[in-house]
C-alpha positions in Angstrom: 191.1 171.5 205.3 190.1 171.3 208.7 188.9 173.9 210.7 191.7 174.9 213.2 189.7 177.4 214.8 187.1 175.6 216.2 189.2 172.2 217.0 191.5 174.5 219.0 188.5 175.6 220.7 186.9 172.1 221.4 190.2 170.9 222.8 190.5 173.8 225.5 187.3 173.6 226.1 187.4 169.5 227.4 191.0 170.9 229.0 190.0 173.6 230.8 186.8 172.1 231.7 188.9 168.9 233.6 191.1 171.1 235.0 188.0 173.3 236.4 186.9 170.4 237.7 189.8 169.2 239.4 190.3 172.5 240.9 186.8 172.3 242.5 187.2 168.7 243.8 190.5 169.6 245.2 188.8 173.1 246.5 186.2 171.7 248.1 186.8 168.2 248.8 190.8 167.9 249.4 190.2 165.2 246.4 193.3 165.2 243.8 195.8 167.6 245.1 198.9 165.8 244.6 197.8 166.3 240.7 196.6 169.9 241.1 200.3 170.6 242.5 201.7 168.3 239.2 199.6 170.7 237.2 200.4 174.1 239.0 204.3 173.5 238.4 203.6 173.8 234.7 200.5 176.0 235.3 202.2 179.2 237.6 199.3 180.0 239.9 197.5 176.8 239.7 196.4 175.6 242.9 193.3 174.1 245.4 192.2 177.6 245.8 189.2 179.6 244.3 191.2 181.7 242.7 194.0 179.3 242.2 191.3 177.2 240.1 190.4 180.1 237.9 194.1 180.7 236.9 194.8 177.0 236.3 191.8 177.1 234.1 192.5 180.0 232.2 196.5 179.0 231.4 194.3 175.3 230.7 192.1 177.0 227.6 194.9 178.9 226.6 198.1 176.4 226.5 195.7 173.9 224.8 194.3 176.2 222.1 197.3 177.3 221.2 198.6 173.7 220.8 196.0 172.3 219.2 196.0 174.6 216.5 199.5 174.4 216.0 199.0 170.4 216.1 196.9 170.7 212.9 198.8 173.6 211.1 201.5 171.3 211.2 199.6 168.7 210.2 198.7 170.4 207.2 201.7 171.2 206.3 203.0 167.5 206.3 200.0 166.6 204.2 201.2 169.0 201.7 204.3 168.0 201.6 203.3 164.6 201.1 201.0 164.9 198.6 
C-alpha cells in the first residue's frame, strides 16, 4: 500500500513551492507573468502580488494534495481490481 498521506504532501509541497516561486520572480522581477495570469485563471486570486502569491500558493498545496491522493486511491483501487 502506499502511503497516500505523505505522497499527497510531497506533491504540494514541489507545487506550491514552484508556484511560490513564480510568484516571487514575477513579484519582484516582472519575470513570468503571462504564466502567473495562466495560473490565476484556474487559481481565483493568483497574481504578481505579495499577497496574490500567497493565495496562489495556498490554492497550489491544496488542489495538488487533494489530487494526488485521489491519483493513488484510484490507483489502488485499479490494482485491486486487477489482481
Amino acid at each position: 500500500m502506499i502511503d497516500k498521506k505523505r505522497w499527497a504532501l510531497a506533491g504540494s509541497l514541489l507545487w506550491g513551492g514552484a508556484v511560490l516561486l513564480l510568484g516571487l520572480l514575477a513579484t519582484g522581477l516582472g519575470y513570468g507573468l503571462k504564466m502567473v495570469e495562466v495560473l490565476g485563471s484556474v487559481y481565483l486570486g493568483y497574481s504578481a502580488t505579495w499577497f496574490g502569491t500567497f493565495i496562489g500558493t495556498v490554492w497550489a498545496l491544496v488542489d495538488m494534495f487533494v489530487g494526488i491522493y485521489i491519483l493513488i486511491w484510484l490507483y489502488e483501487k485499479i490494482v485491486k481490481w486487477t489482481a
